[in-house]
C-alpha beads as a LAMMPS data file, in Angstrom:
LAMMPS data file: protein, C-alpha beads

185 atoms
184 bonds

1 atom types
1 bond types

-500.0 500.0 xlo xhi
-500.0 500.0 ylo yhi
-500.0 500.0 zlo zhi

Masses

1 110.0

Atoms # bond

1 1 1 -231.262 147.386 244.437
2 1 1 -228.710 147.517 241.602
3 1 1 -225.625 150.070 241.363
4 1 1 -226.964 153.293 240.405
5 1 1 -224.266 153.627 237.184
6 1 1 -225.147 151.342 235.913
7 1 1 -228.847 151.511 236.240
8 1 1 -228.539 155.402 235.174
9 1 1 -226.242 154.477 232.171
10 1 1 -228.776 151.997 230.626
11 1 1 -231.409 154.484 230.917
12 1 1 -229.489 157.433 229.637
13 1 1 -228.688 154.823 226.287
14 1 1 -231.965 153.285 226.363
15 1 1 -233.453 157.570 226.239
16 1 1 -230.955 157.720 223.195
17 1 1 -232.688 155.575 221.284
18 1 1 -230.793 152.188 222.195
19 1 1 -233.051 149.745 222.210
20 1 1 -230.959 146.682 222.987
21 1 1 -230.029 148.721 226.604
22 1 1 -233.986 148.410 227.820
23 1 1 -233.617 145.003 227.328
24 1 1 -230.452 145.130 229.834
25 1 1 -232.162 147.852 232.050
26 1 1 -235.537 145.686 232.499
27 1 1 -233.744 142.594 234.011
28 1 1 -231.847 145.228 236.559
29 1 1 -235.058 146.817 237.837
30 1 1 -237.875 144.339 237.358
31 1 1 -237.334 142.318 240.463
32 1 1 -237.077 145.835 242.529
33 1 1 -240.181 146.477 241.037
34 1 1 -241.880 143.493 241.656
35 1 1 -240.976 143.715 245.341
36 1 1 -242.405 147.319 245.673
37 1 1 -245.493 146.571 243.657
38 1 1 -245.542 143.391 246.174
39 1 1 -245.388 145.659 249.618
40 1 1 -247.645 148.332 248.516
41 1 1 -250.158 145.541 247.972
42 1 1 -249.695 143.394 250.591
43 1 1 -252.513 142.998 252.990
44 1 1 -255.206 144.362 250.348
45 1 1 -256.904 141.284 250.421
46 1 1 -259.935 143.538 249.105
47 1 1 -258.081 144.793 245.278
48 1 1 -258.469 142.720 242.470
49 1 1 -254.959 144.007 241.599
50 1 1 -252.049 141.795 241.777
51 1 1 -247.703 142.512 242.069
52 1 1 -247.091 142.016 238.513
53 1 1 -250.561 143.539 237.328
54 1 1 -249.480 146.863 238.994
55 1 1 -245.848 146.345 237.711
56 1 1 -246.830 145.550 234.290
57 1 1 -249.231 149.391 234.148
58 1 1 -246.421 150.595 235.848
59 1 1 -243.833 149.529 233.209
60 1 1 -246.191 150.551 229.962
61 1 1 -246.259 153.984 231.250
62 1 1 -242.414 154.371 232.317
63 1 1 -240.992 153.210 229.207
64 1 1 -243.460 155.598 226.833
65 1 1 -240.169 157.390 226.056
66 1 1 -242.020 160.616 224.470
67 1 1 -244.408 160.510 228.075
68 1 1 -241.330 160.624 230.652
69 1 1 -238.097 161.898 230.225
70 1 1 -235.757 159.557 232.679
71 1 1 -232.801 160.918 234.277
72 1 1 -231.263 158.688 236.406
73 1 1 -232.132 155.725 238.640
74 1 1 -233.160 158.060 241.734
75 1 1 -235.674 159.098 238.869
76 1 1 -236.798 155.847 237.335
77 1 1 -237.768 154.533 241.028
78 1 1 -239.289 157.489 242.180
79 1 1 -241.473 157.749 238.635
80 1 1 -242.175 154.088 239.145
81 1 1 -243.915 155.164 242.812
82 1 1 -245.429 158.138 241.439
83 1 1 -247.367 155.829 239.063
84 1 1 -248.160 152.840 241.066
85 1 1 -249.917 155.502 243.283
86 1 1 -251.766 156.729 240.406
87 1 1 -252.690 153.261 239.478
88 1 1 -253.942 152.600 243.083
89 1 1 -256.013 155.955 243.307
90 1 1 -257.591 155.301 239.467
91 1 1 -258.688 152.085 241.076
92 1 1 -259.815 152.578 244.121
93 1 1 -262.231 155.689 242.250
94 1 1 -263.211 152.906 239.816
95 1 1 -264.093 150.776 242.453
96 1 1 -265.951 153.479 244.360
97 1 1 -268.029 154.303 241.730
98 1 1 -272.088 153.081 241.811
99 1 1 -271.670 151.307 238.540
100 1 1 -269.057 148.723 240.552
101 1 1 -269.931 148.574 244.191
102 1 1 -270.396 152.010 245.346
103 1 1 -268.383 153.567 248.130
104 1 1 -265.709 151.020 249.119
105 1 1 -263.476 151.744 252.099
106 1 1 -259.424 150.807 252.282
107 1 1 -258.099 150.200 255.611
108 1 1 -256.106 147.121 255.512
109 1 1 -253.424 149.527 253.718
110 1 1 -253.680 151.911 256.933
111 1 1 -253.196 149.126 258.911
112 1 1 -250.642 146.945 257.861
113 1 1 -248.371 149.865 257.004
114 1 1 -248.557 151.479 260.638
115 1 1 -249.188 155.091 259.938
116 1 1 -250.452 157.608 262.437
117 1 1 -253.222 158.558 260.109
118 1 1 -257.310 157.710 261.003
119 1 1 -258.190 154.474 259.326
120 1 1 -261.410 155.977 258.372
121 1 1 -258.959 158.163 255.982
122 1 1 -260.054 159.091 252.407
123 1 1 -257.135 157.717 250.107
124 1 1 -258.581 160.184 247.585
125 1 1 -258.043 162.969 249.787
126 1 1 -254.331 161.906 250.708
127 1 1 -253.990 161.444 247.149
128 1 1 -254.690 165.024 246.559
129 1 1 -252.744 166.114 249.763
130 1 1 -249.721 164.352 248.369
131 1 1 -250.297 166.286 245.324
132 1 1 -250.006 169.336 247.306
133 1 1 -247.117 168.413 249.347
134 1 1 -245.459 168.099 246.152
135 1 1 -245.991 171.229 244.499
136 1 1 -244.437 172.814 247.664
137 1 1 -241.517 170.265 248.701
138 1 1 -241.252 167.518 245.855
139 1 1 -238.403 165.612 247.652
140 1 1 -240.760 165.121 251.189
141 1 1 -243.457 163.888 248.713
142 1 1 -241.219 161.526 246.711
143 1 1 -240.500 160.144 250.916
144 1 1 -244.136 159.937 251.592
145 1 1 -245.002 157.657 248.233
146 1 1 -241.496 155.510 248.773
147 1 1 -243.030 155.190 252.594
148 1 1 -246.352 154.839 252.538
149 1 1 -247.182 153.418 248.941
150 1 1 -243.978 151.524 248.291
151 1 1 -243.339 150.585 252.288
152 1 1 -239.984 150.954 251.636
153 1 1 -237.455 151.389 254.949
154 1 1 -235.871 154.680 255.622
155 1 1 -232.594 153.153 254.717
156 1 1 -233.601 152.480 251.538
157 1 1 -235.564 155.437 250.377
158 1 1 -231.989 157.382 251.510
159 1 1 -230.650 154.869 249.014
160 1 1 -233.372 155.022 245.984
161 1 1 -233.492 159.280 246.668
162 1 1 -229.301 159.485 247.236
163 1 1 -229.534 161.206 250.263
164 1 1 -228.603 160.131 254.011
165 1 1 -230.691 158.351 256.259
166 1 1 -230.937 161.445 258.872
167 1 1 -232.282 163.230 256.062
168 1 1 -235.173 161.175 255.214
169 1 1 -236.523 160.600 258.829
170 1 1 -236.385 164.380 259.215
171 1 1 -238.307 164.581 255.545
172 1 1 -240.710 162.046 256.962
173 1 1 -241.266 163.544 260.154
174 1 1 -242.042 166.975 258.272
175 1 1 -243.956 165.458 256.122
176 1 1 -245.879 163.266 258.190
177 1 1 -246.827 166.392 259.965
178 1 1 -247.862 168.364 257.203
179 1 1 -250.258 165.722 255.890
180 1 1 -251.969 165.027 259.356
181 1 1 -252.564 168.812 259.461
182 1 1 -253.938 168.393 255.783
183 1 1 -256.459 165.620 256.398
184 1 1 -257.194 166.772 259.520
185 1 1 -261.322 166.834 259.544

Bonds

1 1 1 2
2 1 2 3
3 1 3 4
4 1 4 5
5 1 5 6
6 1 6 7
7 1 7 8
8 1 8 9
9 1 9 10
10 1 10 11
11 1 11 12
12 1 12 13
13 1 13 14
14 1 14 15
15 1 15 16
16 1 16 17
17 1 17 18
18 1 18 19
19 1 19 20
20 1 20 21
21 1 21 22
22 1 22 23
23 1 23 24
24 1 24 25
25 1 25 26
26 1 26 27
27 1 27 28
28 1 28 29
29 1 29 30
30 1 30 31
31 1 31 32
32 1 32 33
33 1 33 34
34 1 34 35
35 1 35 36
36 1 36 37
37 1 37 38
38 1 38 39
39 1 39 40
40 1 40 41
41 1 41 42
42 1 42 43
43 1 43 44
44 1 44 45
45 1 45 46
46 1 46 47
47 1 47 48
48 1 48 49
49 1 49 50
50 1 50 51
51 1 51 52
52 1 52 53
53 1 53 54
54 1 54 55
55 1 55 56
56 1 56 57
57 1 57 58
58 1 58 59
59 1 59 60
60 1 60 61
61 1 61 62
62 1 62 63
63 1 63 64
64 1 64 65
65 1 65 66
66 1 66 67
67 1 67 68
68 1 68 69
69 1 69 70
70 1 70 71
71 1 71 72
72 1 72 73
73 1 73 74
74 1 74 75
75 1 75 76
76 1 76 77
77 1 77 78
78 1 78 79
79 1 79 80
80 1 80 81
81 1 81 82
82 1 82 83
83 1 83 84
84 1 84 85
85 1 85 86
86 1 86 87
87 1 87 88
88 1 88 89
89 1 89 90
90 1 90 91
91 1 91 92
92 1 92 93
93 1 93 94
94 1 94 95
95 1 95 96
96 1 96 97
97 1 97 98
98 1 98 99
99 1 99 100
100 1 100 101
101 1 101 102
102 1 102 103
103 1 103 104
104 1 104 105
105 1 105 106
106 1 106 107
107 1 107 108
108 1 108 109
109 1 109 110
110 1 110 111
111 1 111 112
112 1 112 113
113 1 113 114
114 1 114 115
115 1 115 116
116 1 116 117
117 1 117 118
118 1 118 119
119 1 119 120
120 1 120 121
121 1 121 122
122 1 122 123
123 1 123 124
124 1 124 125
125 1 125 126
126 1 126 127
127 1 127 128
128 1 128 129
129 1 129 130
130 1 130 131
131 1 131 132
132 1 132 133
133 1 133 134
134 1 134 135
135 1 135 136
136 1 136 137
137 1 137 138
138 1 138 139
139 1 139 140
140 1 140 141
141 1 141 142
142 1 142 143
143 1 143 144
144 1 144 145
145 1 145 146
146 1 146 147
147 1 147 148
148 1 148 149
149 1 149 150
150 1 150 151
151 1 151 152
152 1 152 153
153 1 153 154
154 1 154 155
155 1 155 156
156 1 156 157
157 1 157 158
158 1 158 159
159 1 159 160
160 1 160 161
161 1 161 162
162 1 162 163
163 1 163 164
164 1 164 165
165 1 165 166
166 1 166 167
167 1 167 168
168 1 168 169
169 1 169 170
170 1 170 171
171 1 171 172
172 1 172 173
173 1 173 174
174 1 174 175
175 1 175 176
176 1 176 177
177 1 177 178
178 1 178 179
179 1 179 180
180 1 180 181
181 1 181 182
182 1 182 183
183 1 183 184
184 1 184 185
């Protein structure tokens, strides 16, 4: 990941109308990107939807200046999650629906990320609790997409959210927590 300054400082121009700093700012972030698209995917040998598919949707929605107001790079990484989570969701209902297969179960996400959730878990319904979580703590629900959905390491979620490490793996272990009491059956 790229200084935050300078990340921040392109976005702030490219906000103000400078066009010639999004094509600076794309170069910076589109291999970060690619890599997170990459992890959240990997092992979903099930989705039609490739890395740079999901990075692409991801990037038409981010850079719809009058959509999204960017702040900073914290922000702009942690927008980019939110969406590629949407993206996954909005797929994963398309693909449950009659018209293109019916109900279609994800576990090699489960799986290959580790989590102490059920594998028979509804993604819809963690979708929702995520939702939740973030109405009531946003910054342990930012921690929960960067983990779960991005797979990104604790180090570098204290990195992408600014914080220290000892704050994240006590965000994670609250929130981990909270959501296991939230899909609980």
């Amino acid at each position: 990941m790229h200084q935050s300054g300078d990340v921040t400082l392109l976005i702030d121009a490219w906000q103000g109308g400078d066009a010639g700093a999004l094509d600076q700012l794309l170069p910076l972030v589109y291999a970060d990107l690619r890599a997170m698209a990459a992890r959240l995917l990997a092992g979903e040998s099930a989705s039609t939807l490739q890395p740079t598919e999901l990075l692409h949707d991801t990037l038409l929605k981010v850079l719809r200046v009058d959509a999204l107001r960017i702040v900073d790079r914290q922000h702009f990484f942690s927008a980019s999650a939110r969406l590629m989570r949407h993206l996954i969701v909005d797929r994963i209902r398309e693909a449950r629906a009659e018209k293109r297969g019916g109900d279609w179960e994800r576990v090699d996400l489960i799986e290959a990320i580790n989590l102490p959730l059920p594998h028979d878990m509804d993604i819809e319904r963690l979708h929702v609790a995520i939702d939740d979580l973030d109405q009531v703590e946003p910054r342990l629900a930012r921690i929960v997409e960067l983990r779960y959905f991005v797979g990104l390491t604790m180090q570098d979620i204290a990195k992408a959210l600014d914080v220290d490490e000892r704050t994240v793996y006590r965000g994670w272990a609250v929130a981990r927590s909270w959501l296991q009491t939230q899909m609980a059956p």
